[in-house]
ROKE-42993 format. One line per 2 residues: number of its first residue (from 1); their letters; for each residue x, y, z of C-alpha. Coordinates in Angstrom, 3 decimals, padded with zeros to 6 digits. Last residue first. Layout:
% ROKE-42993
NUM> A> X:Y:Z; ...;
END
This chain:
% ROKE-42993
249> XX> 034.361:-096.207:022.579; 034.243:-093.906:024.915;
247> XX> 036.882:-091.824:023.432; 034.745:-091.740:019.916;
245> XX> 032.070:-090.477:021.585; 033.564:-087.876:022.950;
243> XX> 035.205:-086.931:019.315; 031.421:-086.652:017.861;
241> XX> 030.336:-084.943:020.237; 032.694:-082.249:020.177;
239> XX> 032.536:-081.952:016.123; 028.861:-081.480:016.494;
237> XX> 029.488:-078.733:019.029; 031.926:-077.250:016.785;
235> XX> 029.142:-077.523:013.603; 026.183:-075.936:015.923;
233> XX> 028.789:-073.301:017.133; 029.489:-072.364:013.434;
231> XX> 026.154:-072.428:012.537; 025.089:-069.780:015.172;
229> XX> 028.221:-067.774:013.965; 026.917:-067.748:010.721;
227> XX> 023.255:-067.277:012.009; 024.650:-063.880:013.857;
225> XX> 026.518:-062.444:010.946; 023.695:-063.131:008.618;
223> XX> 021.039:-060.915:011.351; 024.108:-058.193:011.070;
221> XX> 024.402:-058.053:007.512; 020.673:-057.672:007.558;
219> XX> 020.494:-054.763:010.258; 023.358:-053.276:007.855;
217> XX> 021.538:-053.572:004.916; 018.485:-052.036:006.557;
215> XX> 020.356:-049.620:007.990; 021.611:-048.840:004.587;
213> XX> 018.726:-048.741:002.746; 017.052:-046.360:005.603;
211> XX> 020.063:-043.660:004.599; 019.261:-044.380:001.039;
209> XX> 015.419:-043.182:002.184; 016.757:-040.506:003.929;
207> XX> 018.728:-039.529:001.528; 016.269:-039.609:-001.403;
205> XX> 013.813:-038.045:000.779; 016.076:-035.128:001.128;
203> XX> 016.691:-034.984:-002.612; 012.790:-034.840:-003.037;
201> XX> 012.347:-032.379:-000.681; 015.161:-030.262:-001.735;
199> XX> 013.229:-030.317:-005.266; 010.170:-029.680:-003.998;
197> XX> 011.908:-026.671:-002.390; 013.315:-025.422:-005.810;
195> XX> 010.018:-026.645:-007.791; 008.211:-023.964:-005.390;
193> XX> 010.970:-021.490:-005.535; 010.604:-021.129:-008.953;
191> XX> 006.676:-020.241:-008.646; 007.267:-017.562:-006.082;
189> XX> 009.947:-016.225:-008.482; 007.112:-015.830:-010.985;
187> XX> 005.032:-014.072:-008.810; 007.522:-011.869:-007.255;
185> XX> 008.154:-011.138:-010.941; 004.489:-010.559:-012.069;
183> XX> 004.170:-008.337:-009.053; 007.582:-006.305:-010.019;
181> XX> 006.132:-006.175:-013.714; 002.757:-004.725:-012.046;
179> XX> 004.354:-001.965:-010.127; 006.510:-001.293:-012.697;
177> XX> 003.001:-001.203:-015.234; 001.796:001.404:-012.955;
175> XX> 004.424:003.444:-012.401; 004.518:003.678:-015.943;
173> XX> 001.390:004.880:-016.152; 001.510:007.326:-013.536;
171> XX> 004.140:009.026:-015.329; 002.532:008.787:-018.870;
169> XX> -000.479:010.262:-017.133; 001.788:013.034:-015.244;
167> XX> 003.485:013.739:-019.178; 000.610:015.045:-020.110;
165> XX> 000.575:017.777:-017.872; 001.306:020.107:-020.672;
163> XX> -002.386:018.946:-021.828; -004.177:020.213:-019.334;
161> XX> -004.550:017.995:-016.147; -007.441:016.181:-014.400;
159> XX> -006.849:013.210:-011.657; -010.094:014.553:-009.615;
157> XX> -007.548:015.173:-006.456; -004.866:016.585:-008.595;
155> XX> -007.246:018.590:-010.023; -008.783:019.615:-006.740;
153> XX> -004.864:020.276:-004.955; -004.278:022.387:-008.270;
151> XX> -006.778:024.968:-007.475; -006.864:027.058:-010.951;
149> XX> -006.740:030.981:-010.179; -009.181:032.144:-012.395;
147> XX> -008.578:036.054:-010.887; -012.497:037.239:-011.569;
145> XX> -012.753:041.163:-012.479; -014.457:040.190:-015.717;
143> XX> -016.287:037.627:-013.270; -018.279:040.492:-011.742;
141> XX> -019.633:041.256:-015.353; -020.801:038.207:-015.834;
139> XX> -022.476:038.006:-012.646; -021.222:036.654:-009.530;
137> XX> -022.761:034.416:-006.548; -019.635:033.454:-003.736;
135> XX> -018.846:029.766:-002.109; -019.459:028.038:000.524;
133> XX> -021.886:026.084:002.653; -022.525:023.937:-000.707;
131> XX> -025.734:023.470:000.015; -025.860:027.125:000.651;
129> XX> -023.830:027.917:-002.667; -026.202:025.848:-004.592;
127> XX> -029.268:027.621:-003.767; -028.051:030.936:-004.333;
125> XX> -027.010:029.708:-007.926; -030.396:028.301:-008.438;
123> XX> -031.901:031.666:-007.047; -029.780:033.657:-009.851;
121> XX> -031.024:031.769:-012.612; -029.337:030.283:-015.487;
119> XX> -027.138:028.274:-013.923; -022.788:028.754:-014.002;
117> XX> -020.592:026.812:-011.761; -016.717:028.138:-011.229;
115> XX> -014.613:026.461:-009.124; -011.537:026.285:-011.591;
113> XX> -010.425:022.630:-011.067; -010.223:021.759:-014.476;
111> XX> -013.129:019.408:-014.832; -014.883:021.738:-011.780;
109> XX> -015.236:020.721:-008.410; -016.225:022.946:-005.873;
107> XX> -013.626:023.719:-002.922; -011.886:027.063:-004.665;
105> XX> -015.416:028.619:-004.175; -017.752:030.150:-007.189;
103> XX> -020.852:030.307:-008.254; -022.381:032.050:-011.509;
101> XX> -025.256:033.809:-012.705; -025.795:033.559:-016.806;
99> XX> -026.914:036.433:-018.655; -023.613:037.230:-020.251;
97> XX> -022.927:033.696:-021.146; -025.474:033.282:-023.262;
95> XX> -027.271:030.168:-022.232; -027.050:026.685:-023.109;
93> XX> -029.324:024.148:-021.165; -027.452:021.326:-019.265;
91> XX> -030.632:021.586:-016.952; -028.970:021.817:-013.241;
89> XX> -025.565:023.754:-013.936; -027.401:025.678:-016.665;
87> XX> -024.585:025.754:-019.587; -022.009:028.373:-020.816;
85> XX> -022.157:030.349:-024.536; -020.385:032.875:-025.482;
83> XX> -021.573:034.643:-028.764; -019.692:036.473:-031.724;
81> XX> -016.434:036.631:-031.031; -013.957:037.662:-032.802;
79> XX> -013.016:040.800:-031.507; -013.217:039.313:-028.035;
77> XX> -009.360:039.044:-027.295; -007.322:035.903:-028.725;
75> XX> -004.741:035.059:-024.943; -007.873:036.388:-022.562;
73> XX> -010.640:035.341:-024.407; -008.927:031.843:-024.850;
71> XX> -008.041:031.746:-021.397; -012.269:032.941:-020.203;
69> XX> -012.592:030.224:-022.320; -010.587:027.674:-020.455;
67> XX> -011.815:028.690:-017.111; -015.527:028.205:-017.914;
65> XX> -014.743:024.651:-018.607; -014.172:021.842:-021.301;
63> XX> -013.927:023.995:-023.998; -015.365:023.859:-027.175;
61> XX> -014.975:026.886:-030.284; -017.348:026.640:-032.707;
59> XX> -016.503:028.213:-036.187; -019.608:030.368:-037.507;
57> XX> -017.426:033.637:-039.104; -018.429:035.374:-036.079;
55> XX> -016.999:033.173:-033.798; -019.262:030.694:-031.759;
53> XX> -017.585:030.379:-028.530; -018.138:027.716:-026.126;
51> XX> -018.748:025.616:-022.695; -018.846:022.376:-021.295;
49> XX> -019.226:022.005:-017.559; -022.750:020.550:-017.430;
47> XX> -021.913:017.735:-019.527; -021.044:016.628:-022.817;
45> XX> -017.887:015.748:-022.224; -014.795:017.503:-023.989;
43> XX> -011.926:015.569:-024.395; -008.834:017.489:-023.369;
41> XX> -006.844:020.114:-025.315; -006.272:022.515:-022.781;
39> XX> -006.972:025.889:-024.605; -009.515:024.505:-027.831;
37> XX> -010.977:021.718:-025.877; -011.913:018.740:-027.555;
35> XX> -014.414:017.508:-029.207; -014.179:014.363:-031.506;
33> XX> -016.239:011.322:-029.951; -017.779:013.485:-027.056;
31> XX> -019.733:015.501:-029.691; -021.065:018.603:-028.312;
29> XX> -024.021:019.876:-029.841; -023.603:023.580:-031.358;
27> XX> -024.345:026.933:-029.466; -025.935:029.309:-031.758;
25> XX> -025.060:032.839:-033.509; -027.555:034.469:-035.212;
23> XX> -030.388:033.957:-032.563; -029.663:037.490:-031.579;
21> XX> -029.782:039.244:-035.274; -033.282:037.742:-035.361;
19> XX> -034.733:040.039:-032.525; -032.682:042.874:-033.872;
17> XX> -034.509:042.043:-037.382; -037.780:041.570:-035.291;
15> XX> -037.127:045.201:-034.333; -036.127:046.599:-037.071;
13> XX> -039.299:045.358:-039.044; -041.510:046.998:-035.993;
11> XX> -040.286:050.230:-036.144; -040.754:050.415:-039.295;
9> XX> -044.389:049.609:-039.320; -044.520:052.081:-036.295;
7> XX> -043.242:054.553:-038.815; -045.442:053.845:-041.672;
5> XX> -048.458:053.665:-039.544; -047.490:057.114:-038.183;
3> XX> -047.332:058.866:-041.601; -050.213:056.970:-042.401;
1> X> -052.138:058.796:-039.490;
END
């Protein structure tokens, strides 16, 4: 009987040492402010999406999806690793990647456009491919055999790139501030043509109104003209009265 207390007492100790051996490794918080993904190198949000490997030395690996670390597995191997972790789709909760049931369709969107939606129970995953109305439930081991093809029309639709695609933000940018440089010059050229047409305005008012100066000037040259030559009459008639009388007398 002690023999088989011993034993069972044993077999007890091992297995609460197995039992603590599993909570060795544990996902860390994400921290929006600093985190970024170890393959793609973009921010990593703290978000249903997020995933990571704890290595077995303790460092935390972040990526920003599921595609990304199945990269990093692929490029460093699983030597190293001593727990994947990927997120419940509806509760943000971590779970070991291995028991995890995923969804995936080229359609659903995914920070780097690789479909794929982990949850923590199979029914949830069911559930989200119906509303969905596509889409295929895998295991872990199903996505081993996975192809992680990336659908670029989706990232270019959700404006997400890894970090060799840089250079498409810098692009856009600088379409951006041409765009607004030609707006501020249309605007500015708007403005000089303003003063340009008030000048003409002003120029044109300036001839009409020396145009009107001379009409007047010439209406009043005309009206002196006319009361000279009045005068004159009034003097010759004068004169002509004058020598009439004169005759008569």
């Amino acid at each position: 009987m002690k023999r088989n207390a011993g034993l069972l007492v044993i077999m007890a100790v091992m297995l609460l040492l197995a039992a603590c051996g599993g909570e060795k490794y544990k996902a860390q918080a994400i921290n929006e402010e600093t985190d970024v993904c170890a393959i793609c190198k973009m921010a990593v949000k703290d978000d249903q999406f997020a995933t990571q490997i704890v290595t077995k030395d303790g460092q935390s690996l972040k990526f920003d999806d599921i595609g990304c670390l199945n990269t990093w597995k692929t490029e460093n191997g699983t030597e190293t690793i001593g727990a994947a972790f990927v997120r419940d789709y509806n509760s943000q909760q971590w779970l070991r990647y291995e028991k995890a049931y995923y969804a995936y369709d080229a359609s659903y969107q995914t920070p780097m456009a690789y479909g794929v939606v982990s949850f923590e129970k199979e029914a949830d995953a069911l559930a989200f491919i119906k509303d969905k109305g596509a889409g295929v439930m895998m295991t872990a081991d199903q996505l081993a055999n996975h192809t992680w093809e990336v659908n670029h029309d989706m990232m270019q639709m959700d404006g997400h790139g890894h970090s060799s695609d840089g250079g498409h933000g810098a692009e856009a940018s600088g379409h951006g501030e041409q765009a607004a440089g030609e707006a501020h010059g249309a605007e500015a050229s708007g403005h000089g043509e303003q003063p340009a047409g008030e000048a003409h305005g002003a120029e044109a008012s300036g001839h009409g109104e020396q145009a009107a100066g001379e009409a007047h000037g010439e209406e009043a040259s005309g009206h002196d003209e006319q009361a000279a030559g009045e005068a004159h009459g009034a003097e010759a008639s004068g004169h002509g009265e004058q020598a009439s009388g004169g005759h008569g007398s």
